[in-house]
GUVO-742171 format. One record per residue (C-alpha): x, y, z. Coordinates in Angstrom, 1 decimal, always signed. Each point is the difference from the previous one (the first is absolute). Layout:
<pts>
+--------+--------+--------+
:     xx :     yy :     zz :
+--------+--------+--------+
:      X :      Y :      Z :
...
+--------+--------+--------+
</pts>
This chain:
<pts>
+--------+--------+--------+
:     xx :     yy :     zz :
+--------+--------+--------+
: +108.7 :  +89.0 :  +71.5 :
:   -3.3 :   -0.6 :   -2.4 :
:   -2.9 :   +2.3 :   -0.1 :
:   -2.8 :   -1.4 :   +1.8 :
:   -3.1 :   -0.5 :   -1.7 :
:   -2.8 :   +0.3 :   +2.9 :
:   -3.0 :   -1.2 :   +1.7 :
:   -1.2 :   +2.8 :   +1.9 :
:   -2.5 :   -1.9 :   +2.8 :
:   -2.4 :   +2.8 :   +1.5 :
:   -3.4 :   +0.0 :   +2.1 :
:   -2.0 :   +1.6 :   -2.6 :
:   +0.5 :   +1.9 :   -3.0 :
:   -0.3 :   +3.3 :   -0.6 :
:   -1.1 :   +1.2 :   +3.9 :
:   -0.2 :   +3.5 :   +0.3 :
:   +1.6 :   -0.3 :   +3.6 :
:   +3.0 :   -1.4 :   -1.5 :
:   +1.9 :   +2.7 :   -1.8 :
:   +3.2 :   -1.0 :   +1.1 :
:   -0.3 :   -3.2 :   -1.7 :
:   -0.9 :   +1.4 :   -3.3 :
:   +2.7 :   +2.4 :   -0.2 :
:   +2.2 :   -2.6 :   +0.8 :
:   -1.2 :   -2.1 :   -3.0 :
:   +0.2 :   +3.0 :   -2.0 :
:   +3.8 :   +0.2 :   +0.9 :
:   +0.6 :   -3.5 :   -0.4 :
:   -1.9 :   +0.6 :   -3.7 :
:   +2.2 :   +3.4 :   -0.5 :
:   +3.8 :   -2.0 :   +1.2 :
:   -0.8 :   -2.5 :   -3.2 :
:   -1.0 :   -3.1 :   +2.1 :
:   -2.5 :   -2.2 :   -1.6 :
:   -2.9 :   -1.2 :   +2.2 :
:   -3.6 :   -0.5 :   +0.7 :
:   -1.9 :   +0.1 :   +2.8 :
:   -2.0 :   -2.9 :   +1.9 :
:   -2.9 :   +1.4 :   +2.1 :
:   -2.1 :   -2.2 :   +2.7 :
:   -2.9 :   +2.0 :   -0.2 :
:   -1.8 :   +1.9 :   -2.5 :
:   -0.3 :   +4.0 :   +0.1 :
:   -2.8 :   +1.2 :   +2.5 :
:   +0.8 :   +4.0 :   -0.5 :
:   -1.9 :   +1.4 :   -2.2 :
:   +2.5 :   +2.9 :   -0.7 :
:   +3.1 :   -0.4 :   -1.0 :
:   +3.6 :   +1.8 :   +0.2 :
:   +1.3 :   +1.8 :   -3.2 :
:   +3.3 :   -2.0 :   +0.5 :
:   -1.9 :   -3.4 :   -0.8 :
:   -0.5 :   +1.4 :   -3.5 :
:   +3.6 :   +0.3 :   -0.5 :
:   +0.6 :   -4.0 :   +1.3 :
:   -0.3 :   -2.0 :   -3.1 :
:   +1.0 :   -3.3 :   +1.4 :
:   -2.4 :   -2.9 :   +0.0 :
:   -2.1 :   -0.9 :   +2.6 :
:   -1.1 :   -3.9 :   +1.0 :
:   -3.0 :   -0.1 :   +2.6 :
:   +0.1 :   -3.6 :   +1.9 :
:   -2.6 :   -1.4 :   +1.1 :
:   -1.6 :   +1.9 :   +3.7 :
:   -1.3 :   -3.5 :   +1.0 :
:   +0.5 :   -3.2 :   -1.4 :
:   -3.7 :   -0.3 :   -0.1 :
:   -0.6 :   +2.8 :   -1.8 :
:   +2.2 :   -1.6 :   -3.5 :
:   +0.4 :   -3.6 :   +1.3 :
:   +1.4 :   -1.3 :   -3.5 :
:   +2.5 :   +2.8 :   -0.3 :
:   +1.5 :   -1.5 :   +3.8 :
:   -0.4 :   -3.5 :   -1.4 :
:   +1.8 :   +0.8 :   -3.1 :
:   +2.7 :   +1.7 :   +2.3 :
:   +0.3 :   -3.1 :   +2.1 :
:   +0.4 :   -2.3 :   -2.8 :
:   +2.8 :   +2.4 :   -1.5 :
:   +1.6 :   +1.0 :   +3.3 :
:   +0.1 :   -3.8 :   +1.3 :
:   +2.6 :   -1.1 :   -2.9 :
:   +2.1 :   +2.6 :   +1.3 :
:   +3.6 :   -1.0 :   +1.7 :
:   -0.9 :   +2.8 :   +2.6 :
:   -3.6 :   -1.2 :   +0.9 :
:   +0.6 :   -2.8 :   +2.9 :
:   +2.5 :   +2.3 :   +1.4 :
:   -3.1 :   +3.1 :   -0.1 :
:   -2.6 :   -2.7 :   +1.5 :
:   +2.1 :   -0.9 :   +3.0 :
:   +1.0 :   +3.7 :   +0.4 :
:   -3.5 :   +1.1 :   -0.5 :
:   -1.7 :   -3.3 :   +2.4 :
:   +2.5 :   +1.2 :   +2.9 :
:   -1.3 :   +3.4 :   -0.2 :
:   -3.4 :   -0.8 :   -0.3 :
:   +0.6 :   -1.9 :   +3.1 :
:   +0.4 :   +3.3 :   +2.0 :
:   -2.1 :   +1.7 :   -1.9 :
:   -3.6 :   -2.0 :   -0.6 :
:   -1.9 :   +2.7 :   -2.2 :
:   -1.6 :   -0.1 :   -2.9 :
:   +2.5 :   +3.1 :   -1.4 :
:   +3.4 :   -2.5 :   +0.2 :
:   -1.6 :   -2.3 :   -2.0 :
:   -1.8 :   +2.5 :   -2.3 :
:   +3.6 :   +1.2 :   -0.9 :
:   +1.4 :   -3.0 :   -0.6 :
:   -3.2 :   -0.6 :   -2.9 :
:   +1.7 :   +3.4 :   -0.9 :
:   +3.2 :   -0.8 :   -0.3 :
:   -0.5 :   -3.5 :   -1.8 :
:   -2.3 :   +2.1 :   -2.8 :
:   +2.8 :   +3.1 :   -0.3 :
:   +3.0 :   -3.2 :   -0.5 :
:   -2.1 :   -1.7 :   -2.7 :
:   -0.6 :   +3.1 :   -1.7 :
:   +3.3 :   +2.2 :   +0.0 :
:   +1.8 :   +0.8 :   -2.8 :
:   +3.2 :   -2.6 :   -0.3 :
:   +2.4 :   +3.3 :   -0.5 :
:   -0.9 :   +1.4 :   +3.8 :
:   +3.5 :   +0.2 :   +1.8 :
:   -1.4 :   +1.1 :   +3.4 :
:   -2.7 :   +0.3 :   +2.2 :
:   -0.5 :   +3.4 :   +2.1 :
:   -2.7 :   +1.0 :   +2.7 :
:   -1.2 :   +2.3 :   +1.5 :
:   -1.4 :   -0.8 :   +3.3 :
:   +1.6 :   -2.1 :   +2.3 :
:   -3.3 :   -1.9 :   +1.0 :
:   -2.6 :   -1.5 :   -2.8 :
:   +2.3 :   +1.0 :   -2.9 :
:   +2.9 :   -1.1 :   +1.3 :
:   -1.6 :   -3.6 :   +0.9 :
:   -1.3 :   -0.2 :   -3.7 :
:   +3.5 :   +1.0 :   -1.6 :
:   +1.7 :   -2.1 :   +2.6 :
:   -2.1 :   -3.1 :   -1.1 :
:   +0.2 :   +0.5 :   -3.6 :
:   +3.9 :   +0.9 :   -0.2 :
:   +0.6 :   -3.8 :   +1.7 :
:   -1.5 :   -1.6 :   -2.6 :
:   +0.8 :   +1.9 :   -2.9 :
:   +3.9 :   +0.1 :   +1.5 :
:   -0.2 :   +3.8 :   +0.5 :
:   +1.8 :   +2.1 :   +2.0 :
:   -2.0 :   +2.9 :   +1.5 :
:   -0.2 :   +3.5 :   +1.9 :
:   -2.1 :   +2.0 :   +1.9 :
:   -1.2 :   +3.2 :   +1.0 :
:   -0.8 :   +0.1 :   +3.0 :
:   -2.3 :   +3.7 :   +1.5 :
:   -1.9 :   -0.2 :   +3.6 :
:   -3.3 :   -2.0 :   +0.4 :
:   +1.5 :   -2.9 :   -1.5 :
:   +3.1 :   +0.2 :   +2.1 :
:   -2.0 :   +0.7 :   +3.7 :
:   -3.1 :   -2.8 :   -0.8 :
:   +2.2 :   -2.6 :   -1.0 :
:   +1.3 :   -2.7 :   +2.2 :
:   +3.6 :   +0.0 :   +0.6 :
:   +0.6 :   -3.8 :   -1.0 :
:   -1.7 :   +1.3 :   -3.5 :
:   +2.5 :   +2.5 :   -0.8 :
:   +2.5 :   -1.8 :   +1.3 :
:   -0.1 :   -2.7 :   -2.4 :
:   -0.8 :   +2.7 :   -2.8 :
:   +3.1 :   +1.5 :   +0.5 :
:   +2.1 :   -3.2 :   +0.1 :
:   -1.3 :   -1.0 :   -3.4 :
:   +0.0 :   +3.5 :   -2.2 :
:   +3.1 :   +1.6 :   -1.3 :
:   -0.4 :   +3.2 :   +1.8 :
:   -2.8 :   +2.7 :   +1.4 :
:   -0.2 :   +3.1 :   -0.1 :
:   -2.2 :   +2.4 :   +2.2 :
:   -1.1 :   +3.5 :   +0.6 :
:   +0.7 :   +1.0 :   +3.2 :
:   +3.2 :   -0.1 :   +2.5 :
:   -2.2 :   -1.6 :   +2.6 :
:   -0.9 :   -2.5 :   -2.2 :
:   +3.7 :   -0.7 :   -1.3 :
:   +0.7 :   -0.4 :   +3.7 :
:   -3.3 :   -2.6 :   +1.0 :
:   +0.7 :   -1.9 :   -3.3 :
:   +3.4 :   -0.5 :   +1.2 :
:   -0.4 :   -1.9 :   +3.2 :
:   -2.2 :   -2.4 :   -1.7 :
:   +2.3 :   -0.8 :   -3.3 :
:   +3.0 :   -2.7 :   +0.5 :
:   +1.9 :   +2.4 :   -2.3 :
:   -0.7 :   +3.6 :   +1.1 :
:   +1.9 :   +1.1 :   -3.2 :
:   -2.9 :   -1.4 :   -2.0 :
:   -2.3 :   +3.3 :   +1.4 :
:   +0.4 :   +3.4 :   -1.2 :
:   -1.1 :   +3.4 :   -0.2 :
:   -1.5 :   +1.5 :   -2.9 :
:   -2.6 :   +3.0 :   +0.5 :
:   -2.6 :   +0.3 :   -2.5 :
:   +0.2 :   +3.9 :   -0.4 :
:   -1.6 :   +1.9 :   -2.8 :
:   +0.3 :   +0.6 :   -3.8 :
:   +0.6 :   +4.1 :   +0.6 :
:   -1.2 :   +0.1 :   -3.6 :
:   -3.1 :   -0.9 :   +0.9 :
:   -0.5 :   +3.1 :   +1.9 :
:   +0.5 :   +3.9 :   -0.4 :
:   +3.2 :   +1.3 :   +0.1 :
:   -1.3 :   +2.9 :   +1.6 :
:   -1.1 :   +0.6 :   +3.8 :
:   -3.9 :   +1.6 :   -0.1 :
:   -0.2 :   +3.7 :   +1.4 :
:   -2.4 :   -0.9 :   +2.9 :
:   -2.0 :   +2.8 :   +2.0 :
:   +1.2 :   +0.5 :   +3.2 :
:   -3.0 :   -1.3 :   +2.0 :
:   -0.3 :   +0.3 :   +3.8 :
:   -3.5 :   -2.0 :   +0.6 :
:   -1.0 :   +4.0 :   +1.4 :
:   -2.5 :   +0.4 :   -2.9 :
:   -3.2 :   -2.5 :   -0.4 :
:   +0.1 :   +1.6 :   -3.9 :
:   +3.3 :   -1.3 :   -0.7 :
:   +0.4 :   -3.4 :   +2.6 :
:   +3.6 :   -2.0 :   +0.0 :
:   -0.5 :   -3.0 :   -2.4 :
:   +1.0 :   -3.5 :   +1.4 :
:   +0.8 :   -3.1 :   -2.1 :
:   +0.1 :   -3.7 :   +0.5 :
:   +1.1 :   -2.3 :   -2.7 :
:   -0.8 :   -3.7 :   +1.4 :
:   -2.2 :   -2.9 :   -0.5 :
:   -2.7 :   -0.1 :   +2.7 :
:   +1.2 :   -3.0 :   +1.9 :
:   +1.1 :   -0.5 :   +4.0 :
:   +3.6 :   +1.0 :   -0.1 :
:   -0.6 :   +2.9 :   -1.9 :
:   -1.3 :   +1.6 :   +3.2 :
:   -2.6 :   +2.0 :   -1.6 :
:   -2.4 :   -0.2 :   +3.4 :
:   +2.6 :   +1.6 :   +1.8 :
:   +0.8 :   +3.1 :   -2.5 :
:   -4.2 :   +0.6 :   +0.4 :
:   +0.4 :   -0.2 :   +3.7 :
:   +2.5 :   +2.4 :   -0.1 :
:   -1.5 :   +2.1 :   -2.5 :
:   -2.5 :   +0.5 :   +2.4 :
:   +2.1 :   +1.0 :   +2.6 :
:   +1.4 :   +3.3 :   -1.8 :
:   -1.3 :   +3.4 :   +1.4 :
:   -3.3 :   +1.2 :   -1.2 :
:   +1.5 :   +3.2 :   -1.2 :
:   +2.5 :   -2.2 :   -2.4 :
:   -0.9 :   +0.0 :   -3.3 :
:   +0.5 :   -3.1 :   -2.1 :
:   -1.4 :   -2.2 :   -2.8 :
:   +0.9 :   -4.0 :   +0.1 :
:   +0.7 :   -1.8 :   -3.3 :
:   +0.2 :   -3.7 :   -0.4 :
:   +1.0 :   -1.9 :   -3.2 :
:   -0.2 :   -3.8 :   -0.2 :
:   -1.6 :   -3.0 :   -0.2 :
:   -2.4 :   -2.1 :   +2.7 :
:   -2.9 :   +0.4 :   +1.4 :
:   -0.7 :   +3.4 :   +1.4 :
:   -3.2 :   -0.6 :   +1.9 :
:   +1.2 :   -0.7 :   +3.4 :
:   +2.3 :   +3.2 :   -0.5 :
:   -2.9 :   +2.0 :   -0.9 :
:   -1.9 :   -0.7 :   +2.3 :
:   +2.8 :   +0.6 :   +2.8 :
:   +0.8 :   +3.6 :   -1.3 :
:   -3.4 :   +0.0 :   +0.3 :
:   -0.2 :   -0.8 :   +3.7 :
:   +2.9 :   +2.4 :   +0.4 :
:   -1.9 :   +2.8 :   -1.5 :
:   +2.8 :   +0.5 :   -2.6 :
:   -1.7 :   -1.3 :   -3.1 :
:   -0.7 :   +3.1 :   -1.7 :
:   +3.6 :   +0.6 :   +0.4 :
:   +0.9 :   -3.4 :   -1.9 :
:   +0.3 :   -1.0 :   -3.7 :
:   +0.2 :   -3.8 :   -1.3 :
:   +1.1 :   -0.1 :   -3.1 :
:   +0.2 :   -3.7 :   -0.4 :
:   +3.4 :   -1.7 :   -2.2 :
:   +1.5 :   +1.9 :   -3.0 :
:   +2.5 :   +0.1 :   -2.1 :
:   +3.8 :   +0.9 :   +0.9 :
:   -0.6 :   +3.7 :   -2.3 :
:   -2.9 :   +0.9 :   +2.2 :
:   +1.9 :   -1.1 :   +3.2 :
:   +2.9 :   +2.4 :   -1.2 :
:   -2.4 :   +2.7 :   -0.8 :
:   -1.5 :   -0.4 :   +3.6 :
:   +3.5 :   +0.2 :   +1.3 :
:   +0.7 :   +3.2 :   -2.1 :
:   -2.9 :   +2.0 :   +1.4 :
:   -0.4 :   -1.6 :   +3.3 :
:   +1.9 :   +1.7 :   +3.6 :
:   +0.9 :   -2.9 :   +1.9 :
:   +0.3 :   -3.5 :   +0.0 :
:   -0.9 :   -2.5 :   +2.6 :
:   -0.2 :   -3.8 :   +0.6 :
:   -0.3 :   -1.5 :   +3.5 :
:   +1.9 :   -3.5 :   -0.6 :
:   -0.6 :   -2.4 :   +2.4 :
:   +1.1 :   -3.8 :   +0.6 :
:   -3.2 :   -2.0 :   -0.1 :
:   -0.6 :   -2.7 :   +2.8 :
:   +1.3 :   -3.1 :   -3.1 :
:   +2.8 :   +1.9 :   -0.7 :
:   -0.9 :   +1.6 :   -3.0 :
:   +1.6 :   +3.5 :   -0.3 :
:   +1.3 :   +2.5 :   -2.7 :
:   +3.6 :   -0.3 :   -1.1 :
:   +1.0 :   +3.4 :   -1.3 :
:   -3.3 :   +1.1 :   -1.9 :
:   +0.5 :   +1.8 :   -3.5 :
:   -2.8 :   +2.6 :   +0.8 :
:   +2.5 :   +1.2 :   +2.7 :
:   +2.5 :   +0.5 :   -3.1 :
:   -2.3 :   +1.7 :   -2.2 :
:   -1.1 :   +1.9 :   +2.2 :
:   +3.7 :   +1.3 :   +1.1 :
:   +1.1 :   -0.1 :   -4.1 :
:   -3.5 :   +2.8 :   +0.0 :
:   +1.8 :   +2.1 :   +2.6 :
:   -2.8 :   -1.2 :   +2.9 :
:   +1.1 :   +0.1 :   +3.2 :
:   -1.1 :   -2.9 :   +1.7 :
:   -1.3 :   -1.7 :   +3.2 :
:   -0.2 :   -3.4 :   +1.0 :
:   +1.1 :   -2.7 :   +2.1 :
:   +3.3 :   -1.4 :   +1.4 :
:   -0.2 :   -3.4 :   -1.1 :
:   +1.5 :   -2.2 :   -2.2 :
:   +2.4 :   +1.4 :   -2.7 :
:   -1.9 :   +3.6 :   -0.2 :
:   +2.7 :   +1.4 :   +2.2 :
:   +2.2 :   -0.8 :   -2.5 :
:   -2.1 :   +2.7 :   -2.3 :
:   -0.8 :   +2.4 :   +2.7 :
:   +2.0 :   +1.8 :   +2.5 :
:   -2.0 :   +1.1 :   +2.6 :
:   +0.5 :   +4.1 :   -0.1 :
:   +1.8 :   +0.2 :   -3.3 :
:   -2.5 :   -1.1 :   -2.7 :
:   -3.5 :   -0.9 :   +1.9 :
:   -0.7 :   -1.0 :   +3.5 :
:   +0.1 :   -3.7 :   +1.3 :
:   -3.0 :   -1.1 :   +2.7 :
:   -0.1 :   -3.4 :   +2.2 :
:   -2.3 :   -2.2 :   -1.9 :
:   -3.5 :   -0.6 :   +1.6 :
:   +0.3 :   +3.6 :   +1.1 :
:   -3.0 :   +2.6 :   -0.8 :
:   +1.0 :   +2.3 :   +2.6 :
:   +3.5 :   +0.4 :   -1.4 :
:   -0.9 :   -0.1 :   -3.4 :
:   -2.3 :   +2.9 :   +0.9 :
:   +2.6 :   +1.8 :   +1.6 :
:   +2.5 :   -0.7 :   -3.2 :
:   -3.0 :   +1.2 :   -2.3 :
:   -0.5 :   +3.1 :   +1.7 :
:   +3.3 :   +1.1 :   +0.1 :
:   +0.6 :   -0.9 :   -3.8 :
:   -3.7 :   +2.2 :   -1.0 :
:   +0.8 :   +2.8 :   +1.8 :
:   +3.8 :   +0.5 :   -0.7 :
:   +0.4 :   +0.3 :   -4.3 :
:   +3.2 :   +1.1 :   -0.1 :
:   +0.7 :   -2.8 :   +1.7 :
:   -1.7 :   -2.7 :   -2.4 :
:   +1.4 :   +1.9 :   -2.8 :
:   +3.5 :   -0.9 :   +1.1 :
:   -0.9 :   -3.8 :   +1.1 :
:   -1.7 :   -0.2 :   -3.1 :
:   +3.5 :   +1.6 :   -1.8 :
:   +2.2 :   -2.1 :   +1.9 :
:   -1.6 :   -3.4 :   -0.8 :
:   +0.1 :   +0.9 :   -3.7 :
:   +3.5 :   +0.2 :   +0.2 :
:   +0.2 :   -3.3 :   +2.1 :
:   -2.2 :   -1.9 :   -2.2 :
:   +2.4 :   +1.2 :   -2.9 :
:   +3.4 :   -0.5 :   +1.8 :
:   -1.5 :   -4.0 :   +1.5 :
:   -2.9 :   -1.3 :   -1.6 :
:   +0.8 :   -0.1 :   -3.9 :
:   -1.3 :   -3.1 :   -1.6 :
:   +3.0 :   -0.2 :   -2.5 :
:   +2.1 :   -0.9 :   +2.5 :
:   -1.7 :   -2.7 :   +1.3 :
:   -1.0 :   -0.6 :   -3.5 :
:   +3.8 :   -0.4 :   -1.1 :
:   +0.7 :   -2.5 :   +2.7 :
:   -2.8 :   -2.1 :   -0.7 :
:   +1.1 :   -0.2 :   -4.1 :
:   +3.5 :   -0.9 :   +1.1 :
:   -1.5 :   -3.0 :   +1.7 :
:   -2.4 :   -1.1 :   -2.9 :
:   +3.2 :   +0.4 :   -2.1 :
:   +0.1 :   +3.1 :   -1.5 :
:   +3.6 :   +2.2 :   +0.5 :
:   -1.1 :   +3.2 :   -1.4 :
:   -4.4 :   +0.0 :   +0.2 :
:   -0.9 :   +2.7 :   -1.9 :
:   -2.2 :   +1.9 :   +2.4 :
:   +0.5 :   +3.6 :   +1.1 :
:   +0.0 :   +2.1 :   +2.7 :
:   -3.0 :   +0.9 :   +0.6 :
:   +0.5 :   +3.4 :   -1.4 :
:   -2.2 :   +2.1 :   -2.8 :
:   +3.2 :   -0.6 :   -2.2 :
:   +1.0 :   -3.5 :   +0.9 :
:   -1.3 :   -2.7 :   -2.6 :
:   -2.8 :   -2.5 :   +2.0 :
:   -1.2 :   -0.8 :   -3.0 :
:   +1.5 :   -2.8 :   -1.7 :
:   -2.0 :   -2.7 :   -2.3 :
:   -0.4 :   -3.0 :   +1.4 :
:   +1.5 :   -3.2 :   -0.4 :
:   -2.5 :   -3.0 :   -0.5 :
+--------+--------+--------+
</pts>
């Protein structure tokens, strides 16, 4: 089996929401395998991660909207249409634009006329990640270039996709791989060969992070001097939850001392003003997005983490959140919702508390148990470490994923302070 040289299709490039995906790349640039990234969008963050200094692959923008560089699509069209994969695309993309009349399916297919006009002849493979938008433009550009692609696949895109979609995704890729057992399992009904989907957890780079569990103060919530610090790590959409947590936030006793810390991106007016309304706001800091160093230095000095996870009404939904891994790799305990794949991080009892979604009462209760009870946190917080450690390296999943771009031994390590994760690239 031949080394792959990659296309690696993503939404946007670098996003600070999107860790997982960089360290992935990184791993991919660690194991030896040449590549370079194609983004649909240009960067909006205006932060970045440390790890995207380490990625030295190059990056090709296409075009947002064909309006926007109409003789870069033309160009791409005139290119693309010579191809012995292109008729085969058109009918492909025509039947899908039939059930799906919107300007984004044929926006994609501008996209992926442009990105088969202007890759590099030596590209062996096209990967995603996303099984929606990504997907369709990798999809469309591997049939006429005569490519044979992958995917990964992660939780909105699976959940706001039609079934037909992914269906027909999956019949024409190689294989998938996904994040989460519940998405293994979904992904399965839907593909004609089930073998196609498989499980591969993101999990963290351990070297990334200190080896050392922090010394925290053993803090009740008794003393307004010295209140129980609370993080969130999340960006401040819908199925994040993050009306809920306020609600119940504001629901704790009055003699319960606390201090609330979110960090992410989104707009935090309508937050604001509901902690606000709730008469919690003095209790509240917004940080707004950083980097993942500042997230890990939150973790580090925080008490407890939280994130009320729910499925939103479109089916968008977390898969198995990274925060929720940091957080545990920190020595947090945690508490957060019982959906999706987050059960396969937490066990209710044993490393953080599990609530119904939607739930402000229950999270309240869960909350208040967790603040007044250290010695208790202190051993969810111990316990996750070692889970995180004993489940969730990425090296693992990083191995696997090497073998399947064709590389027997990748040269990437274990994720510990010895291990070598930092080999030159190969461009």
């Amino acid at each position: 089996m031949e080394r792959d040289n990659l296309a690696i299709v993503v939404k946007g490039y670098p996003r600070l929401s999107e860790t997982f995906i960089a360290q992935e790349i990184l791993g991919i640039q660690q194991a030896g395998i040449p590549y370079r990234i194609v983004s649909l969008r240009h960067p909006t963050d205006k932060k970045r991660h440390p790890i995207n200094e380490r990625i030295t692959g190059a990056v090709d923008y296409l075009p947002e909207y064909a309006y926007q560089e109409p003789m870069r699509v033309l160009r791409g069209w005139l290119k693309a249409r010579k191809m012995p994969g292109y008729r085969r695309a058109v009918n492909i993309w025509w039947q899908d634009y039939r059930r799906d009349r919107t300007a984004n399916r044929a926006r994609r297919f501008a996209q992926a006329m442009v990105m088969a006009a202007e890759l590099p002849s030596d590209i062996t493979r096209i990967y995603a990640h996303f099984l929606h938008t990504p997907a369709s433009v990798a999809r469309y550009c591997a049939i006429m270039r005569g490519l044979p692609w992958s995917c990964s696949a992660h939780a909105k895109d699976i959940y706001t996709s039609e079934d037909w979609d992914m269906r027909e995704k999956l019949r024409d890729m190689d294989w998938l791989v996904t994040c989460t057992k519940a998405n293994v399992d979904y992904l399965r009904t839907l593909a004609e060969d089930p073998d196609k989907v498989d499980l591969l957890y993101h999990g963290l780079d351990f070297s990334r992070f200190p080896e050392e569990l922090p010394n925290r103060p053993m803090r009740d919530g008794s003393d307004p001097e010295n209140p129980v610090t609370i993080l969130s790590v999340g960006r401040l959409v819908g199925k994040k939850g993050y009306d809920d947590l306020l609600r119940a936030l504001a629901k704790l006793p009055d003699g319960l001392h606390w201090r609330f810390i979110h960090i992410g991106g989104g707009s935090d007016s309508k937050y604001k003003q509901l902690a606000s309304e709730l008469g919690i706001a003095a209790k509240c800091d917004w940080r707004g997005p950083r980097d993942q160093k500042e997230v890990i230095a939150a973790c580090q000095s925080s008490d407890l983490f939280v994130l009320a996870s729910r499925i939103e009404q479109d089916g968008d939904r977390d898969g198995l959140p990274n925060v929720l891994m940091e957080a545990q790799l920190c020595g947090l305990a945690a508490v957060s919702t019982a959906i999706s794949a987050i059960p396969e991080l937490l066990v209710d009892g044993v490393n953080g508390k599990l609530v119904p979604q939607r739930n402000p009462d229950a999270l309240a209760d869960a909350l208040q148990v967790v603040i007044t009870d250290p010695a208790m946190r202190d051993a969810m917080g111990r316990n996750g470490n070692e889970i995180v450690r004993r489940d969730f390296s990425f090296y693992r999943g990083m191995k696997d994923l090497a073998h399947r771009f064709g590389v027997s031994d990748p040269l990437v390590g274990d994720g510990s302070p010895n291990s070598d994760t930092h080999q030159p690239a190969a461009q």
